[in-house]
C-alpha positions as CSV (number, residue, x, y, z in Angstrom):
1,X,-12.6,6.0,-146.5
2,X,-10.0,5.4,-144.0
3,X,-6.4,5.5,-144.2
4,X,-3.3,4.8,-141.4
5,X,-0.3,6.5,-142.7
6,X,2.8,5.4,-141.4
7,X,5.3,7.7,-140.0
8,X,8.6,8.2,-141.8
9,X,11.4,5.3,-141.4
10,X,8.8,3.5,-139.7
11,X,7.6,1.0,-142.2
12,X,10.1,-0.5,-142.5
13,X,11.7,0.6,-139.5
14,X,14.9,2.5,-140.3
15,X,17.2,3.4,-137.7
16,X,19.4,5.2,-139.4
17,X,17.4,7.9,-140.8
18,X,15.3,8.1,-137.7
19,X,18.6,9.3,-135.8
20,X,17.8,12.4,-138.3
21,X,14.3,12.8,-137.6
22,X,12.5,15.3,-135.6
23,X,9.0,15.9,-134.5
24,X,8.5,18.4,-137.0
25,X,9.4,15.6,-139.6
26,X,6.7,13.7,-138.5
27,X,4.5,16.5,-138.5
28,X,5.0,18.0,-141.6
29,X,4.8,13.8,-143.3
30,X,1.5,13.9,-141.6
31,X,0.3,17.2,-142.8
32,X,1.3,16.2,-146.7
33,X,-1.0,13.4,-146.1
34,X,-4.1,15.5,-145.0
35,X,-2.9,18.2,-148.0
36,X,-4.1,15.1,-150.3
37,X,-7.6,14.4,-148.9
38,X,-10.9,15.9,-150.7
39,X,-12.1,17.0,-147.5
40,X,-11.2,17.6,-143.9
41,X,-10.6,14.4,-142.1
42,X,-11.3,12.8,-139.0
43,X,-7.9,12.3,-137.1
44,X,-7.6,9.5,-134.5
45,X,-4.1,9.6,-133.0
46,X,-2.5,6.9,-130.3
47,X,0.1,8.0,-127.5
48,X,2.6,10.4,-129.9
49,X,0.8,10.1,-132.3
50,X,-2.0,11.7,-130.1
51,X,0.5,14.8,-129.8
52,X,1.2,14.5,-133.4
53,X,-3.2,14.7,-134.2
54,X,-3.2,17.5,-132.1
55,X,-0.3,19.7,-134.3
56,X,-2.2,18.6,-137.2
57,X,-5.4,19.3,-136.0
58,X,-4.1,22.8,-135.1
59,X,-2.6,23.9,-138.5
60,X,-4.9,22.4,-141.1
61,X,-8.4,22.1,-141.0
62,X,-10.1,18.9,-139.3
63,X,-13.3,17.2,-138.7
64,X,-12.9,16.2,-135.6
65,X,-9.9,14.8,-133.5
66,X,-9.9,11.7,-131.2
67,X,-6.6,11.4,-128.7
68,X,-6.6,7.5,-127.5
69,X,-4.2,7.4,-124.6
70,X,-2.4,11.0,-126.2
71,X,0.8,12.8,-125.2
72,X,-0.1,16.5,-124.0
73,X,1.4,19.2,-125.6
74,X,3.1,19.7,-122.3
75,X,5.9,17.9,-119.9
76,X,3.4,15.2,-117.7
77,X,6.8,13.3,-116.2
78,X,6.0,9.5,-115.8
79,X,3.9,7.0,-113.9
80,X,5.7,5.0,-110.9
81,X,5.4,1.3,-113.0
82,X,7.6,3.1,-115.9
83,X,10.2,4.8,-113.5
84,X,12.1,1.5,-113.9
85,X,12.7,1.6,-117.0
86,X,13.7,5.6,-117.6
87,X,16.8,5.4,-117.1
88,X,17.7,2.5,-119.8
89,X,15.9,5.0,-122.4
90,X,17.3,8.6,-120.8
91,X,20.9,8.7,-122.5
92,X,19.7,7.9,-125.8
93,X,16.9,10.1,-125.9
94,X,19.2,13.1,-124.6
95,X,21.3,12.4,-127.4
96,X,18.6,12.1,-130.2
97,X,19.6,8.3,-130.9
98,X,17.2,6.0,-132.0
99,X,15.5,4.0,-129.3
100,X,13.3,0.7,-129.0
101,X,11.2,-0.1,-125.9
102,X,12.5,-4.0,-125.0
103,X,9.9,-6.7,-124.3
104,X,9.6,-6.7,-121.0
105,X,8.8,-3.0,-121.1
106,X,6.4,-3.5,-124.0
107,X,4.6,-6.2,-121.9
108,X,4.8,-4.1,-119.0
109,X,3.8,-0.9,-119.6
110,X,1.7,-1.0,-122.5
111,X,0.6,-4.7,-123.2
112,X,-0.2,-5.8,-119.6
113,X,-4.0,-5.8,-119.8
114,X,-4.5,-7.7,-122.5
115,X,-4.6,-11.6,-123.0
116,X,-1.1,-13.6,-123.1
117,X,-1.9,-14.0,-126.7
118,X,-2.5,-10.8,-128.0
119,X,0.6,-9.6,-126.4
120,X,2.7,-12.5,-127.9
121,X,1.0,-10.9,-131.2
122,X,1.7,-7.5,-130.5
123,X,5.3,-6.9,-128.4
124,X,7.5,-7.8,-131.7
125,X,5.7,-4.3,-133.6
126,X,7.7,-2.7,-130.6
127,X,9.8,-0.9,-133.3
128,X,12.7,1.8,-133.1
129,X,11.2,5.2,-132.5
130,X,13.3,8.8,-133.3
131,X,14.7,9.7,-129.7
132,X,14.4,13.3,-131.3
133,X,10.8,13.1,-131.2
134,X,10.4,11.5,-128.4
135,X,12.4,14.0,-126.2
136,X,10.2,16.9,-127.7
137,X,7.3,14.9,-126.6
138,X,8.4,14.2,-122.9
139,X,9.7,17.1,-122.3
140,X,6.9,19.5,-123.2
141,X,8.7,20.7,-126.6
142,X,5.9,20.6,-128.7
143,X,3.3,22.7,-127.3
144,X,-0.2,24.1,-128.4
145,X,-2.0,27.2,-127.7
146,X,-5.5,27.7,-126.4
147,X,-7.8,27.9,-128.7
148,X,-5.7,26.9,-131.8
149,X,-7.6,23.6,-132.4
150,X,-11.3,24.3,-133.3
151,X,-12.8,20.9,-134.5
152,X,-14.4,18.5,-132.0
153,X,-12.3,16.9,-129.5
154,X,-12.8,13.5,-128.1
155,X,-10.4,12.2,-125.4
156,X,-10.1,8.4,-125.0
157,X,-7.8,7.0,-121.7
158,X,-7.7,3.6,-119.8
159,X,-7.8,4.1,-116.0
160,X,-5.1,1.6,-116.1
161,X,-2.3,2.7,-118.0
162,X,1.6,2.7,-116.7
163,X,2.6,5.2,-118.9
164,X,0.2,8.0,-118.6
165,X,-1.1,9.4,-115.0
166,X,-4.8,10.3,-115.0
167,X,-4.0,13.7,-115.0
168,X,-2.7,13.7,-117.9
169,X,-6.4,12.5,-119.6
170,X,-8.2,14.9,-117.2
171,X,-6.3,17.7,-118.4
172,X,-6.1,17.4,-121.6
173,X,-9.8,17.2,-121.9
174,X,-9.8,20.3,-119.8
175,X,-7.7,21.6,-122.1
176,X,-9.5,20.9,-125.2
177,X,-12.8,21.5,-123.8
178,X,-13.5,17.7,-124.8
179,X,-16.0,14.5,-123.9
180,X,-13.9,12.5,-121.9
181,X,-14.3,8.3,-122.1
182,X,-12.3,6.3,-119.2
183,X,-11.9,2.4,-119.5
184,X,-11.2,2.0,-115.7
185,X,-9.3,-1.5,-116.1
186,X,-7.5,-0.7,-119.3
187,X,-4.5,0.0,-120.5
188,X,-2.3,2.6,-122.8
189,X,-2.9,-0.3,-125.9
190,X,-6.7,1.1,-126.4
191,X,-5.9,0.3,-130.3
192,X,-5.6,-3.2,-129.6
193,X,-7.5,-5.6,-131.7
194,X,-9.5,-6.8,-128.7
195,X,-10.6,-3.1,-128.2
196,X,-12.7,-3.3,-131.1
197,X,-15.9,-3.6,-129.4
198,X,-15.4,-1.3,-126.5
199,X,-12.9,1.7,-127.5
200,X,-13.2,1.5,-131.1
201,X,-17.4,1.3,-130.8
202,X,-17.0,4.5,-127.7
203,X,-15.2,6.2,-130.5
204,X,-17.6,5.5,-133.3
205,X,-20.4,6.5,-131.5
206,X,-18.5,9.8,-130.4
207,X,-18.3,10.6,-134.1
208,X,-21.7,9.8,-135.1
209,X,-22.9,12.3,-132.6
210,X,-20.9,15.0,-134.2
211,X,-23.3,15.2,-137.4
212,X,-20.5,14.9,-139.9
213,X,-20.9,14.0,-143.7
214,X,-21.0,10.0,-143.9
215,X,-18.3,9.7,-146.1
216,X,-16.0,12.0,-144.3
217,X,-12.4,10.5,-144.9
218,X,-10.9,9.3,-141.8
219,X,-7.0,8.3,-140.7
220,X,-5.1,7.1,-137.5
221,X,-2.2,9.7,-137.2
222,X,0.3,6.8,-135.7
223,X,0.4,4.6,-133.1
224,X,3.7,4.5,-130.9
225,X,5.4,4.5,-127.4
């Protein structure tokens, strides 16, 4: 069974009530979700939603937890490729508002590896995002400590990506005592559709190895910039 939750005001994306939203909304939406499975699940969580995995990975019990191109629960700054675009994003994220990464950004930063087609499919799901939550995330407001996540840890990054440094991977799989999988020529979009074969199978595999049940539940904790 496998279910992807979306985060609050996010489907359909409401700006207003984002403005009011925190990282600890988002938390505590995704932790009512895991409150209504039969069984521990399997969290997969993409960029804040990584960070997001990782919180609810920490305060209820999991099966195992797999961070594809994840936040740390820790301030990592920014790459050189996204430094142009900080400062269009910095007032509104000091102030809370609601933010929206622009095209160009989108295709930029996060889209650039894959075909010209899939990233004509995939830049208009560039949504608003809380600048509440994102400010905990980037600047290290959100953090974990040692030991408090127990369940199998699987850290997926793409040696390519413009938002993340590869520190950022390297440690958090340090952190987290975790396998580590690098796709050297990709991007921060591992959940792309033309991953499939590649990320999603690495991933796969990685919980096959873990022994678990067959039908453990499973869920993607979100999916944003």
């Amino acid at each position: 069974t496998c279910i992807a939750p979306s985060l609050p005001a996010h489907d359909p994306p409401d700006p207003a009530r984002l403005r009011q939203l925190t990282f600890d909304d988002y938390l505590a939406a995704m932790i009512a979700v895991a409150d209504g499975l039969d069984r521990p699940p399997i969290v997969i969580g993409h960029s804040m939603g990584g960070l997001i995995a990782q919180h609810l990975a920490a305060a209820t019990p999991c099966a195992a937890l797999a961070l594809v191109s994840s936040a740390a629960p820790w301030r990592t700054g920014t790459t050189r490729q996204a430094m142009a675009y900080t400062l269009s994003y910095l007032m509104p994220v000091l102030a809370g508002r609601p933010i929206r990464a622009n095209q160009k950004a989108a295709r930029t930063l996060v889209l650039h590896d894959l075909s010209p087609a899939e990233q004509l499919e995939l830049a208009p799901i560039f949504a608003y995002e809380s600048g509440k939550a994102y400010r905990t995330m980037v600047f290290g407001g959100a953090p974990i400590a040692p030991g408090a996540v127990t369940c199998p840890v699987l850290c997926v990054n793409g040696g390519a990506d413009r938002l993340l440094r590869p520190s950022v991977g390297e440690d958090l799989a340090a952190f987290y005592k975790a396998e580590h999988m690098i796709f050297p020529d990709r991007g921060h979009s591992l959940v792309a559709g033309s991953m499939v074969s590649t990320v999603a199978a690495g991933v796969r595999g990685w919980i096959d190895r873990q022994g678990l049940p067959p039908a453990e539940p499973s869920f993607q904790a979100g999916a944003v910039v």
